[in-house]
N, C-alpha and C positions, 0 to 999 in steps of 0.2 A: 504494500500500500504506500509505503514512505517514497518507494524508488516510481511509481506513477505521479506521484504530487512532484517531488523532486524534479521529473521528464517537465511534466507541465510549466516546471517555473522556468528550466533551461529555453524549453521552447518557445516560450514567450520573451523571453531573454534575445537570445542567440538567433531565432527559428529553426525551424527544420531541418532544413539545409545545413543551417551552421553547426547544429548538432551532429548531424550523419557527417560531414566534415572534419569534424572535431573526432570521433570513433575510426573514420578510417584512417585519420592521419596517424592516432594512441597506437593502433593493432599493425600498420604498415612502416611506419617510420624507426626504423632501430637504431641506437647509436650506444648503447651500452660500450661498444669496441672503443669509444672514444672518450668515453664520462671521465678519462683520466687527464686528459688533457685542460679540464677548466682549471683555470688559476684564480679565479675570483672567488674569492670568502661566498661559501656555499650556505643557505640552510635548507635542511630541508624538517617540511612538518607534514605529518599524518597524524588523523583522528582513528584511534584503536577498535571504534567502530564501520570503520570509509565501507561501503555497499554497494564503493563501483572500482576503489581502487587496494589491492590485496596490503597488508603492512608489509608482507614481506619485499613486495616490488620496491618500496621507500629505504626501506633496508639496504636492498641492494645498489641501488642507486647512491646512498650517503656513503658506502662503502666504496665504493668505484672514484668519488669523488674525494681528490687527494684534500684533507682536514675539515671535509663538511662536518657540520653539526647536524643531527640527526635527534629531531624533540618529538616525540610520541604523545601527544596530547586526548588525555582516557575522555571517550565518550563520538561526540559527533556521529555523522554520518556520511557526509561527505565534503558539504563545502562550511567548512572550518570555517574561513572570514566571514559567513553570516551566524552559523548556529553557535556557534564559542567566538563571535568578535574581540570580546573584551580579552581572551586568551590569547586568542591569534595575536592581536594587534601588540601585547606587551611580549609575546616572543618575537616578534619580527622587530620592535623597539630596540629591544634589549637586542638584538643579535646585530643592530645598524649600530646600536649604541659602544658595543665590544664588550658587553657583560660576559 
């Protein structure tokens, strides 16, 4: 039920298009072979609940990424910066800030 309301808001969002857009670029575009090469102060955030995107894929990701920070934030479901704003926004603060 959560991931039909969720579509709904995307697609009013984004629309359709942008959506199916957005899924084929996620499942076609791979660059994992490269995630080694950023040099720029990484974070990455996943919500322990996400419903479209696995924790372990953020894992692997923060791993590949030479000294990302990797914040596992318990709950949500998938877009963090609305359902936990106040969380998001103080990790991504704090991680601009050099906490």
């Amino acid at each position: 039920m959560f991931f039909v309301t969720l579509s709904k808001i995307h697609i009013k969002l984004i629309g359709l298009r942008g959506l199916i857009g957005q899924f084929e670029a996620s499942t076609a575009h791979i660059t994992l072979d490269r995630l080694h090469m950023i040099k720029a102060p990484t974070l990455v955030i996943i919500v322990t609940e996400d419903k479209l995107v696995p924790l372990h894929s953020s894992e692997v990701i923060a791993n590949r990424i030479p000294n990302a920070k990797l914040v596992k934030v318990e709950g949500g479901s998938h877009s963090i910066f609305i359902e936990i704003r106040g969380r998001f926004n103080k990790e991504v603060l704090d991680f601009l800030r050099g906490s």
